[in-house]
C-alpha positions, 0 to 999 in steps of 0.5 A: 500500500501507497501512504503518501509516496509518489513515484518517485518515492516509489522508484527510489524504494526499487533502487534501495531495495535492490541494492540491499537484497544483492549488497547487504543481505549477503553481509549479513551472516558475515556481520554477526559473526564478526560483531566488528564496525562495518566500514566499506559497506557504510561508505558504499551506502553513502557513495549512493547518495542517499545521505543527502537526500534532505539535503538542498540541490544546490549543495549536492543533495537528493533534495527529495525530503524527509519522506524519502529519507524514511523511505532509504532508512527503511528499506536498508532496516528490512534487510539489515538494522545496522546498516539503517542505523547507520544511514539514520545516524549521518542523517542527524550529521547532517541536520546539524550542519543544515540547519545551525551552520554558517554559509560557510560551513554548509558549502563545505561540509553539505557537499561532501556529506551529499556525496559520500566522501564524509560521513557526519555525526552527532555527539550528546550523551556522556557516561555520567549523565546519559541522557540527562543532557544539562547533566553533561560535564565535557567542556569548550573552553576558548583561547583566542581564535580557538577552543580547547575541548575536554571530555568523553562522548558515547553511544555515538552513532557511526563513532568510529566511521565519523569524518566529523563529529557534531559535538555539544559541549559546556562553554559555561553554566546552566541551561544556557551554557551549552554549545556545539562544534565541528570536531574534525576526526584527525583533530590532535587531541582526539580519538575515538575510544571503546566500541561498547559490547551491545548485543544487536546492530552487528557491523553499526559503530555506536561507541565513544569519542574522547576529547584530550585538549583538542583544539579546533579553530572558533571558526568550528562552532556551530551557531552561537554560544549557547545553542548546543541544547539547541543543537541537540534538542532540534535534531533529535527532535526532527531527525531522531525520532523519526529516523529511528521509527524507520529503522524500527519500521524496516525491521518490523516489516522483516518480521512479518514477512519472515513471520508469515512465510515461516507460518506458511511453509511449515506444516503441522497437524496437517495443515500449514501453520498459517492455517491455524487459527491461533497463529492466524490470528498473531499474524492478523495483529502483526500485520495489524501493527505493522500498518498502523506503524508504517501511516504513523511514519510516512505521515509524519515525514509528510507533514514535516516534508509540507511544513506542518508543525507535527512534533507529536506526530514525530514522537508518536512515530517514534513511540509506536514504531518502536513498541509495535515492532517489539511486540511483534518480535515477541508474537514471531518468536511464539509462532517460531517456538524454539528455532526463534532462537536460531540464528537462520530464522533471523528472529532473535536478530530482530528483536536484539535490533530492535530493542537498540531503537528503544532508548536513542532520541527519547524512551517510550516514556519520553515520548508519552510524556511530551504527548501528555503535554500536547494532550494539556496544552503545555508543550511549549516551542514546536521545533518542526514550526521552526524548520518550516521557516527561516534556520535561525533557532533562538533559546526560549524559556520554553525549551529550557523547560523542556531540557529539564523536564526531559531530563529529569525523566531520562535521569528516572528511566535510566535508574530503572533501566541501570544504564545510561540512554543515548541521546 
């Protein structure tokens, strides 16, 4: 079914998706087993394009928008969740450049991200605030022309692939005393750190990025002093959560399909197993989720593509994506019984990578909450009505309320949860 694409979504889905079938699936098995970052095909996926696709024309990019980009995200997801991840996390690279950097800075950096020859991230969370962003304790301290940077990032996607990192860091105190800067990889003073040990999203770099006195020209800043919670707020709000309701959805849509042709193709009590009525009645509800998932994202991108505020259509992407494709995990491996576990049904693989998409960009709770206030009237400044005008971000009383209430609920759920919640 067709929710809101046009032909040339459609065409572009042909492209990705045969791309995937004859360059990543047979990857795949080489991946898992390896657990190691995966470099060439990440640069292979980049060469394509497709990293630019929100970026404007004039800088080299598709210029096809947010509903393209969850298009890609999503068909790289259904063959293999880590090279999604990959795809979605540069896409946050880019917002960062697109819409806080200088003229400047756009016409170096958008270029080269649009063509594959530099791969982009964003840096926010560290290892003692998680996701309790003004909790964070690295530090830009400024000399002259130049800033000094100190501290450690982690659960940073494409980590150890980045080109260039989108860093937030403190340049002073208080809600108001963050900033972001371009941080080169091949800076002096910098280095990437450890991979981390997660159990899904095999050949995806999600690790840590440290900073030892390293020192980049002031002309590296992003945006004023002061907007880093800008910076952070703004892409994980506009390309997070819906970034990463694609990768859900790409994997989601991996389950059902493996689900049914399983169900079909193995036969008991005589019959087909699709031909119960206990299973046919798990495969309706997935497939049930899975629609209602899909409209969630595409009308989401949609509405951000025309220039709607749609903030809570983004986080309720996000939120039913990610639970959706979870809890059909969990019916998939009650239809598989014990070959779920194997690794040739592709099941557990899944559900390790989809439990991945749970934290990044907000928890579940996270989601629900903002919603609550949509619901009360009390959610403050859209940051989708801002990027439907002119890319100048100003702080307001409003987000710093937003910062601290979003953090003190990071800073619960990471308690229960017993580790810290990329950012």
């Amino acid at each position: 079914m067709d929710y809101f694409t046009d032909e040339r979504h459609e065409s572009l889905r042909t492209e990705v998706r045969e791309f995937a079938e004859k360059e990543v699936r047979p990857q795949v098995a080489r991946m898992e087993a390896e657990r190691q970052v995966e470099f060439e095909l990440a640069r292979e996926i980049a060469r394509r394009g497709w990293i630019g696709v929100t970026i404007p024309r004039e800088f080299g990019g598709l210029g096809l928008g947010h509903l393209a980009k969850t298009v890609i995200v999503e068909e790289l997801s259904r063959i293999s969740g880590a090279m999604g991840a990959m795809t979605q996390a540069s896409q946050l690279g880019v917002a960062k450049v697109l819409h806080f950097g200088t003229d400047a800075q756009r016409r170096h950096w958008l270029p080269r991200f649009a063509s594959g020859a530099a791969m982009p991230t964003i840096a926010v969370t560290e290892p003692e605030s998680g996701g309790h962003v003004l909790g964070m304790i690295g530090t830009a301290h400024r000399e002259g022309d130049e800033y000094v940077l100190n501290g450690r990032k982690w659960f940073v996607g494409n980590s150890h692939i980045g080109d260039v990192h989108g860093v937030v860091l403190r340049t002073g105190p208080g809600s108001k005393g963050l900033s972001a800067f371009l941080v080169e990889s091949d800076r002096p003073g910098f280095r990437t750190g450890a991979l981390g040990s997660q159990s899904g999203l095999h050949g995806f770099s999600f690790g840590e990025l440290v900073f030892e006195d390293c020192r980049i020209p002031a002309a590296n800043r992003l945006g004023e002093e002061s907007q880093g919670l800008d910076v952070a707020y703004s892409s994980s709000t506009l390309y997070g959560r819906l970034n990463l309701a694609a990768v859900a959805l790409g994997i989601h849509r991996a389950i059902v399909e493996d689900t049914v042709r399983f169900a079909e193709e193995r036969v008991l009590y005589g019959k087909p197993l699709s031909q119960l009525s206990n299973i046919a009645l798990k495969l309706g509800e997935m497939q049930s989720r899975l629609m209602t998932a899909k409209l969630a994202a595409y009308h989401a991108s949609h509405l951000l593509d025309h220039g709607r505020a749609c903030d809570a259509e983004l986080m309720n992407a996000k939120l039913i994506n990610t639970e959706y494709a979870l809890d059909s995990a969990r019916n998939a491996m009650e239809i598989h019984a014990a070959r779920g576990l194997q690794a040739e049904f592709h099941i557990e693989r899944y559900l390790r990578d989809a439990t991945h998409i749970y934290p990044p960009a907000g928890t579940s709770d996270v989601q629900r909450l903002r919603l609550g206030q949509f619901a009360s009237g009390t959610y403050g400044k859209q940051w989708s009505a801002e990027l439907a005008g002119p890319a100048s971000w100003a702080w307001t009383e409003a987000a710093e309320r937003e910062a601290r209430a979003e953090s003190e609920l990071q800073m619960g759920t990471a308690a229960v949860l017993r580790m810290p919640l990329a950012g």
